[in-house]
Each structure stands twice: as C-alpha cells, then as structure tokens.
C-alpha positions in Angstrom: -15.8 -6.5 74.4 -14.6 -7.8 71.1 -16.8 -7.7 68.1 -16.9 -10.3 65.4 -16.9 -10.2 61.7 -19.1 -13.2 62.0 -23.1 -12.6 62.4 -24.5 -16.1 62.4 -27.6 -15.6 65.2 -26.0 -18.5 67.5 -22.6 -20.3 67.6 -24.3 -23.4 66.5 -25.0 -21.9 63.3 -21.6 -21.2 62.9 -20.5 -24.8 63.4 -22.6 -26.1 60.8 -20.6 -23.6 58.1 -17.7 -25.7 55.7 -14.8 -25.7 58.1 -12.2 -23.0 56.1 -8.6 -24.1 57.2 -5.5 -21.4 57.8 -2.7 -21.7 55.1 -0.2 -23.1 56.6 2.0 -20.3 58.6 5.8 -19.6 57.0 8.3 -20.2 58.7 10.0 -16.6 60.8 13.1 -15.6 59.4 16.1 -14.8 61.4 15.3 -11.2 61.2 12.2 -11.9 62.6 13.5 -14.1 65.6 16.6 -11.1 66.1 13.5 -8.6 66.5 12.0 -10.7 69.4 15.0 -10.6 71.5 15.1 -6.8 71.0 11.5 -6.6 72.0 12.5 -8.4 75.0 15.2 -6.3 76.0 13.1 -3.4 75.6 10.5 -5.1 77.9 12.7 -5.8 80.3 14.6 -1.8 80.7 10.4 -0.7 80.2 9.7 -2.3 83.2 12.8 -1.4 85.5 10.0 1.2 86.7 7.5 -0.9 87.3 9.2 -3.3 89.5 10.6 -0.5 91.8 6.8 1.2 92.0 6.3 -2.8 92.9 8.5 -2.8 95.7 8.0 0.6 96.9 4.1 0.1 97.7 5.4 -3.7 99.2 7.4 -2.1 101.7 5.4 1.3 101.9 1.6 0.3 101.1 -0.9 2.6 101.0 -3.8 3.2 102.5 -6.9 1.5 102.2 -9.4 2.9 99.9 -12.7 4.0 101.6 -15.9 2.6 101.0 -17.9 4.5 103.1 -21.7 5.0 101.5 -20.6 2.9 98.4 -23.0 0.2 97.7 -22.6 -3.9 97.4 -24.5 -6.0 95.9 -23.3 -9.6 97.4 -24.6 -12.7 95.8 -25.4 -15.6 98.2 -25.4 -13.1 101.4 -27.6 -14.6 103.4 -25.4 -17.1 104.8 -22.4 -18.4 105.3 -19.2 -17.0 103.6 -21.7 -14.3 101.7 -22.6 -13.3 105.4 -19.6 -12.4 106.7 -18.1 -10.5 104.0 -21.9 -7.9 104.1 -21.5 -7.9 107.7 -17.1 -6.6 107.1 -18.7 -4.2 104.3 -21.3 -2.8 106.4 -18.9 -2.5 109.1 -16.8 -0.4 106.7 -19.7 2.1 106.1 -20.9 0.2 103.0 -24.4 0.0 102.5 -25.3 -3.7 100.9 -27.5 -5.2 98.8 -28.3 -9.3 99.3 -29.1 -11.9 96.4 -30.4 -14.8 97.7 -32.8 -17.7 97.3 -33.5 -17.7 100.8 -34.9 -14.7 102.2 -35.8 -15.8 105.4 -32.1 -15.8 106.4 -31.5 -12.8 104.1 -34.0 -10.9 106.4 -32.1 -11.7 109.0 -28.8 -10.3 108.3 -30.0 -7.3 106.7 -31.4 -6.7 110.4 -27.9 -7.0 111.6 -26.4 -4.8 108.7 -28.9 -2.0 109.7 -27.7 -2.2 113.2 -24.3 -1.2 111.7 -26.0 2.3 110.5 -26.0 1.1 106.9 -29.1 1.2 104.1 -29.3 -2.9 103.4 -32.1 -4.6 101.3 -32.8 -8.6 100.4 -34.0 -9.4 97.2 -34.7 -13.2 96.0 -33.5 -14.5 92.9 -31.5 -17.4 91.1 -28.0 -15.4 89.6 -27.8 -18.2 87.4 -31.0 -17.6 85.6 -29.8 -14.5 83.1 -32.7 -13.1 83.0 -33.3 -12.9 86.3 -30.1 -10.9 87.1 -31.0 -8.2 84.4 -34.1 -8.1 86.4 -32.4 -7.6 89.4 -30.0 -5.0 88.2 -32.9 -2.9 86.9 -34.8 -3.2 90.5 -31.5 -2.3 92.0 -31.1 0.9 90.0 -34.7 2.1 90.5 -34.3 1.4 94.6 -30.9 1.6 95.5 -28.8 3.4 92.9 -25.8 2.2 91.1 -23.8 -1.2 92.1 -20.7 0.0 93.4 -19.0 -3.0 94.8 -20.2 -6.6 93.1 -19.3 -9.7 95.6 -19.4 -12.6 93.4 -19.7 -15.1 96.3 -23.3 -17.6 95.4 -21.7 -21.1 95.2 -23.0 -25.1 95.9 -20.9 -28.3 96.0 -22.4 -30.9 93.7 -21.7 -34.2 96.5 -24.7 -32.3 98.8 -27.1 -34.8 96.9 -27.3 -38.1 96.3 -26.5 -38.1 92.4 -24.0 -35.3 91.3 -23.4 -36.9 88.1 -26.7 -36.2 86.7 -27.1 -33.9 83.6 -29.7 -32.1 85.8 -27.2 -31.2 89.3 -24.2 -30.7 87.0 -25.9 -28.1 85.0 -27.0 -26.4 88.2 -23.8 -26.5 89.7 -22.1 -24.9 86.9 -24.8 -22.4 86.2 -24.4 -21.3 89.9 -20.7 -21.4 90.1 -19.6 -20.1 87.0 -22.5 -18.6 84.7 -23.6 -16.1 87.6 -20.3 -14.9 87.4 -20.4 -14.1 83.5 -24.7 -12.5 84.3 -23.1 -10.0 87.0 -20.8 -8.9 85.4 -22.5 -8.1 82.4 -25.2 -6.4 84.0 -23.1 -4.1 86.5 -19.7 -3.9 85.0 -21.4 -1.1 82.2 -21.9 1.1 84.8 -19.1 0.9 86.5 -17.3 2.4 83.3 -19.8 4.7 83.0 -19.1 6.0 86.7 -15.4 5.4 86.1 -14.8 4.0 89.9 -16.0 -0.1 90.9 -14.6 -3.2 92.3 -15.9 -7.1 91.1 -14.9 -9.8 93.8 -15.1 -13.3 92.8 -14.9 -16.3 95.6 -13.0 -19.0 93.9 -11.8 -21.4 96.4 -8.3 -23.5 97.2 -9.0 -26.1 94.7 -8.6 -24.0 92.2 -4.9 -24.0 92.9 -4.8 -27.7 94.7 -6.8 -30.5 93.6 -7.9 -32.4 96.2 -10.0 -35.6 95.4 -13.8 -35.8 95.4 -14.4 -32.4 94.3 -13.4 -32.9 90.4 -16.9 -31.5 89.5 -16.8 -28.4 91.7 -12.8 -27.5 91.4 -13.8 -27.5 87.8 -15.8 -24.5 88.2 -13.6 -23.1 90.5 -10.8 -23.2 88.2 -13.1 -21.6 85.4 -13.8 -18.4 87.9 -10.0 -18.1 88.2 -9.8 -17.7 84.7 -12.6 -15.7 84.0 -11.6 -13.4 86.7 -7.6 -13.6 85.3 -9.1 -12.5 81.8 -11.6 -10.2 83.4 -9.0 -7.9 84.8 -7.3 -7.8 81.7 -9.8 -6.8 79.7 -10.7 -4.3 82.1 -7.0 -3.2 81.5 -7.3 -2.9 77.8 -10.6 -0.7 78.4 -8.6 1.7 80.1 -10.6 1.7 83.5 -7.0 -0.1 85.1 -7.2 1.1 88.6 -10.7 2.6 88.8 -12.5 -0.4 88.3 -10.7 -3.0 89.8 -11.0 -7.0 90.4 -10.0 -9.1 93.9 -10.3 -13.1 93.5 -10.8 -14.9 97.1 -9.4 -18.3 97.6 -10.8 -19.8 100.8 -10.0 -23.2 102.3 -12.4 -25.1 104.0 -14.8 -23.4 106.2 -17.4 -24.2 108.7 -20.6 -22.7 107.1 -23.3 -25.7 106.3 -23.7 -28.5 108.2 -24.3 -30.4 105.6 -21.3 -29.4 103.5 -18.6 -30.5 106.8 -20.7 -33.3 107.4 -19.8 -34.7 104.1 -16.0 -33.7 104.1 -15.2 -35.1 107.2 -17.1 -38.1 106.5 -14.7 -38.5 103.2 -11.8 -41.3 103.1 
C-alpha cells in the first residue's frame, strides 16, 4: 500500500486546499529518447526467458495445486453462482466458509458441503457494509482460522426493481459489486502475507469485456472489478508475494440462477 505525504483526515479536505499546478514538464532530449529504445531492447532480450517458461508450461502445464483442508470464505454462497463454486471447493477437500444475507439457503448448502466430509459454516452479513466485513473477519479467525481462499462472488443487477436509477439502488448496487471487493480484501489479504500462501477470486462477468445494452449500470461495476483485480495482482507483485498469493478473475456469461434475473433478460428487446 502506498503512503502519502498528504495527512488531510478525508480526501474532501484535500479538495478544498489552493489547487498547486506542475511546472510545465521540458521537453526530453534526444539522449533521453536514444535511452528508451535501449531500454526496450533490453526488455525485449530480458524477457527471451520468460516467454519460453510461457510456452513450456502452455504445452507442459503443471499440476494443479491442492487445496485440501484450506479454507474459503465465499461471499454470496448461498445461491446461485456462489453455490456452485463451495460445492467444487468442498469437493476439492476445501472446507468453506458462506457470506450471505440469506441464511436460510446458506443453511442449506452448508448441509450439502458437510456431506462432502468438509468443516462448512454460514454466517449473515452485508459485504458492502465495511464494518460488517471486519466483523466478519474477526468471527472467522476466532471460529475457523485463517482465510485461505477469498471467493469474491456477492453481486445484484440493478433492472431487478422497478427504479434502478435511483440514488438509493445505484448506491447499493455499487456497494455490493464493487466496494465488497475493496472490504475483503483489506480484511483478509494481511494475512495472507503474513502466512505467505492465498488466492483472491473475483467474479466479474462478460460485460466487462462486451457491452451489451440495458446493463450500463451493472457492466460499470463489472468493469471496475476487472480493474481493481488487474491492479490487485500487481500490487501483490510489487509486495513480493508473486506466486504465493495469487489472484483468478471469472468472467461468466449468462447463467440460469434467479428467476427473476432470466425473466428479465429474456423479456428484453
């Protein structure tokens, strides 16, 4: 994490400060603009390695790491998409760890994920409440031990009501799509340094890639988690954790989970 010269208490504080311009920036001289195109010849030899490790592990990959009696916490696991990927950890060996706001359903599976011969809990909270996820990352470590595995995955589409354009259902939609992402990781991505081993999973989704129509509110936050998961990974690589703590970014298509949600795409021009 970068730390700034600045210590205003909030950003907003900052903004109100005189606005202090950059002199303007000389021009680069041709000795300069010479030592670029070295730098980039040196890149390019630098790398001759790196591209044949590439292609080696394309053509020769190795073997799945195992994640037998790691343990995942998966947001939104209670239904749906979240679901499936505790029931693939759990069959895996991975004991998991649900975050849901309904527990009824996260009661459920966890019944299934202990038929699998895997230690599973359900705890109820809102990931986009910060607070609540420091909470939850406390109770965690007090119950269940460390965070091992953290499955991004909680997610809503905006159109499921009747007004997405409201300050109220946009705020939510971002908080849940986006902000959770930023709480997780800040809680559990510490001790994953700390243990030197981990691996943060984000669901993002096609939009992100493809625009599609209809979806400008929730492609939005989709494109945000491809970023944040983008930078993520390298800033994990300038920690020095590159390889031990690693980062995967899912990018599903549509999927029949809620009713609701297919009722409302098919039912689109």
């Amino acid at each position: 994490m970068i730390t700034s010269r600045f210590h205003d208490s909030t950003l907003y504080e900052f903004q109100l400060k005189p606005y202090n311009p950059l002199p303007p920036v000389p021009p680069k001289s041709l000795w300069h603009r010479f030592k670029r195109i070295i730098y980039f010849i040196q890149f390019m030899v630098k790398s001759i390695p790196i591209w044949i490790n590439l292609i080696i592990q394309w053509i020769w990959p190795p073997p799945p790491k195992s994640i037998a009696g790691w343990t995942a916490l998966v947001t939104g696991g209670s239904n749906g998409i979240g679901r499936g990927v505790a029931l693939e950890l759990a069959r895996n060996g991975c004991n998991v760890i649900i975050a849901d706001l309904d527990v009824v359903n996260g009661k459920k599976t966890v019944k299934e994920l202990l038929k699998l011969g895997v230690k599973a809990a359900v705890y109820k909270v809102d990931v986009s409440v910060y607070e609540e996820v420091v909470k939850l990352g406390r109770k965690i470590e007090s119950d269940c031990g460390p965070v091992d595995i953290l499955v991004n995955n909680a997610g809503i589409l905006s159109f499921l009501v009747d007004d997405e354009y409201t300050p109220e259902n946009l705020r939510r939609m971002v908080n849940v799509n986006l902000m959770s992402h930023f709480w997780t990781t800040s809680t559990f991505l510490p001790g994953m340094y700390a243990r030197g081993r981990g691996h943060i999973v984000a669901l993002s989704s096609g939009s992100a890639y493809i625009p599609t129509g209809y979806l400008r509110n929730y492609a939005t936050t989709k494109y945000a988690v491809r970023g944040f998961m983008e930078e993520l990974h390298d800033e994990i690589y300038h920690a020095g954790f590159e390889g031990r703590v690693v980062t995967t970014t899912v990018f599903p298509w549509v999927i029949g989970t809620r009713k609701e949600s297919i009722e409302k795409l098919l039912a689109l021009p």
